[in-house]
N, C-alpha and C positions, 0 to 999 in steps of 0.2 A: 504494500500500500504506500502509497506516496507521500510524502513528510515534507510539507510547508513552512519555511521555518524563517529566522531573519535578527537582524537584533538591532538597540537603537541605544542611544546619550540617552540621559535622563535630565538634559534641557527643556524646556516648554517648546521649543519646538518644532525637533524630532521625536517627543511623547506625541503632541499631539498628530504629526503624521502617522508613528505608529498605530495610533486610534482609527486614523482614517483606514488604513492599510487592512486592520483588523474587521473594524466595519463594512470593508467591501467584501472579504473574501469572505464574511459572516454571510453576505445579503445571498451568496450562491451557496451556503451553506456547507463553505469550504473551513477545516479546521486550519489554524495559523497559528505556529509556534513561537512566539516575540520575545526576545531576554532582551532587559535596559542592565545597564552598565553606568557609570558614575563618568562625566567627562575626563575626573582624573585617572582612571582604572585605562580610560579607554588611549588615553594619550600614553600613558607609562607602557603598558603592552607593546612589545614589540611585533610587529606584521597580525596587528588584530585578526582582522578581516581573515586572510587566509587562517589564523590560529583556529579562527573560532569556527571556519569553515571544516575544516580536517576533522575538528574536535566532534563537531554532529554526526563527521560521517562515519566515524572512528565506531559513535556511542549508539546508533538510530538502524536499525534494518531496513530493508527495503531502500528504494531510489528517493533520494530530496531534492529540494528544491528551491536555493535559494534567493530572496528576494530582498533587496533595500528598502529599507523602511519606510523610505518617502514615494513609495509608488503606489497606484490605485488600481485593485483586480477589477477591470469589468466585465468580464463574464464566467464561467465553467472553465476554468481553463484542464481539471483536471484529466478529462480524457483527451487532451492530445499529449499533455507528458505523460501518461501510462502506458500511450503507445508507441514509446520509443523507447529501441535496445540497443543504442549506440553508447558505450562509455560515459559522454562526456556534450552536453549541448549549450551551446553557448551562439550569441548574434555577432556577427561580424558587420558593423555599421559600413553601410556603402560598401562593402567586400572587403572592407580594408584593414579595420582596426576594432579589434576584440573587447564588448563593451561585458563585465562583468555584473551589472548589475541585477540581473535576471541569469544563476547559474542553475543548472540540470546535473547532476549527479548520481550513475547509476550505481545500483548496488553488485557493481563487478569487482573483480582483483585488479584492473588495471586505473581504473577509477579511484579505486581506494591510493593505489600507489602514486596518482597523480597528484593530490590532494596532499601527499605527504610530502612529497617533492617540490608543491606548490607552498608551505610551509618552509619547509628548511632554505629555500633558495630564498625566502624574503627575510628570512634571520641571518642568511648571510649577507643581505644588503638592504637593509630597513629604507635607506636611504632613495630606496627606488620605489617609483611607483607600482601596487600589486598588481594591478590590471597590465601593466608592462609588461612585470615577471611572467603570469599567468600565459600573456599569446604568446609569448618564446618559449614557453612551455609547451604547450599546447601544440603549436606550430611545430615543431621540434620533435614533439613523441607520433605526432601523424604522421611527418614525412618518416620517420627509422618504422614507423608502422606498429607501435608500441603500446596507439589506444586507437580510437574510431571516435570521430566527431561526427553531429549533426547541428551544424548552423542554420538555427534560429530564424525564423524569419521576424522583420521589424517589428511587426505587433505585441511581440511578447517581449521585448526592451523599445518599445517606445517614447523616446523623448518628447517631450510633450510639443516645444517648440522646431528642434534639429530636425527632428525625423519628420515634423511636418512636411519642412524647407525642401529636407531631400525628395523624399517620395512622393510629396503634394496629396491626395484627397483617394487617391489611389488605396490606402493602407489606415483602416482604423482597428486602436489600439485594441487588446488583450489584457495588457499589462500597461501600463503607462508611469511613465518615470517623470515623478515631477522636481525634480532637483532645488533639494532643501537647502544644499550649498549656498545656492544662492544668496539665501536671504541672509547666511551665516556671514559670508562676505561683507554684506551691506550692514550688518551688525556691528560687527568691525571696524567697519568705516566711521559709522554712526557715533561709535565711543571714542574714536580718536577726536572727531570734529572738537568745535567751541560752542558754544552754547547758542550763538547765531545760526551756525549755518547746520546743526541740529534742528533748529526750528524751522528752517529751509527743508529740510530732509526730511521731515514729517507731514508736509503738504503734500497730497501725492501726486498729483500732474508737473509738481515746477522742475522737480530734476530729472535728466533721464537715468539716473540711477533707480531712482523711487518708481518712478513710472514703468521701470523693467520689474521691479519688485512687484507692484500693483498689479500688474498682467500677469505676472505666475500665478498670484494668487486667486484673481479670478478665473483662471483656468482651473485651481483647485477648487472654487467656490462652485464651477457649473457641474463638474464631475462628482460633488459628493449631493448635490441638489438631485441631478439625475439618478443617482441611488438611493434617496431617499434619507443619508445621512447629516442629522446635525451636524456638523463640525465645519465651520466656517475659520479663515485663516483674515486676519486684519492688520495693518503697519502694527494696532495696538498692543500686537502679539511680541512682536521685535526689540518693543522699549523699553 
């Protein structure tokens, strides 16, 4: 049986995406397995991501499924990952470049060994990015012939913006990635400022920082309205 799983900071918010994440894949009556973590827990960790990813597959039977926390299920996604027996399924954006955010995980021996290998190789370079590691991995064990990929089609790592851009109207999501970074960036920004141009920054048409903010969010706002879930995202969240 397939094991839905993912994990999140225990900031206001990426809990509250988690909530989202969890309310979608509730409304199809999908179970989803969520661990929060402590901002500090999650910074001190070295190669999280991959650790914690090894660690499910290590501890869970059957094929999982991992998903980022700030993404939104809309629909059943569950019978098209139970009908795949390839190793290892992952989306390759525009054919190019390996987007981790939505990983498939079977419950093979070469899968398992992949995962481990995906682990050890980010602790021997923290300093790189895992999604990097990951497609020179990946890449690397398909061509010596070591595991078997099946690349994803967009819908199930759909960005909610990028992937429009690329694909156009062609392609509606499964999975949709609404990228919480973002706002974490503008957070950021927002605590450096002075007190004036704070106050700039919380109007939301006058900057196009904020006005990129404002659009994610209402993209968040029509996707949990269409599912019938409370949970609305506001600048009010960020400050």
């Amino acid at each position: 049986m397939l094991t839905i799983f993912g994990f999140h900071t225990d900031d206001p918010l990426y809990t509250k995406h988690a909530q989202i994440l969890r309310a979608s894949a509730e409304n199809f009556d999908i179970n989803i397995y969520l661990e929060s973590f402590s901002k500090d827990d999650w910074q001190k960790i070295i190669a999280f991501k991959p650790a914690f990813i090894a660690k499910i597959r290590r501890e869970i039977q059957g094929p999982i499924l991992y998903i980022d926390a700030d993404a939104i299920v809309l629909e059943d996604i569950r019978p098209y990952f139970n009908a795949i027996t390839e190793d290892i399924a992952v989306h390759y954006i525009d054919e190019k470049r390996l987007i981790s955010s939505t990983l498939f995980i079977n419950e093979t021996p070469n899968a398992h060994l992949l995962m481990a290998e995906w682990e050890k190789r980010m602790l021997s370079q923290p300093e790189r990015w895992d999604q990097v590691v990951l497609q020179e991995l990946v890449d690397e064990w398909v061509a010596e012939g070591r595991i078997t990929l099946k690349k994803l089609p967009p819908n199930y790592t759909f960005i909610f913006d990028t992937s429009r851009k690329l694909y156009g109207d062609s392609v509606e999501p499964s999975i949709e990635q609404l990228q919480a970074s973002r706002d974490m960036r503008w957070i950021q920004k927002y605590q450096r400022r002075n007190r004036l141009h704070q106050w700039l920054m919380r109007i939301p048409y006058l900057l196009r920082s904020t006005r990129k903010i404002v659009h994610r969010h209402n993209v968040v706002n029509v996707r949990t309205e269409q599912l019938g879930i409370n949970i609305r995202l506001t600048l009010e969240d960020l400050i």
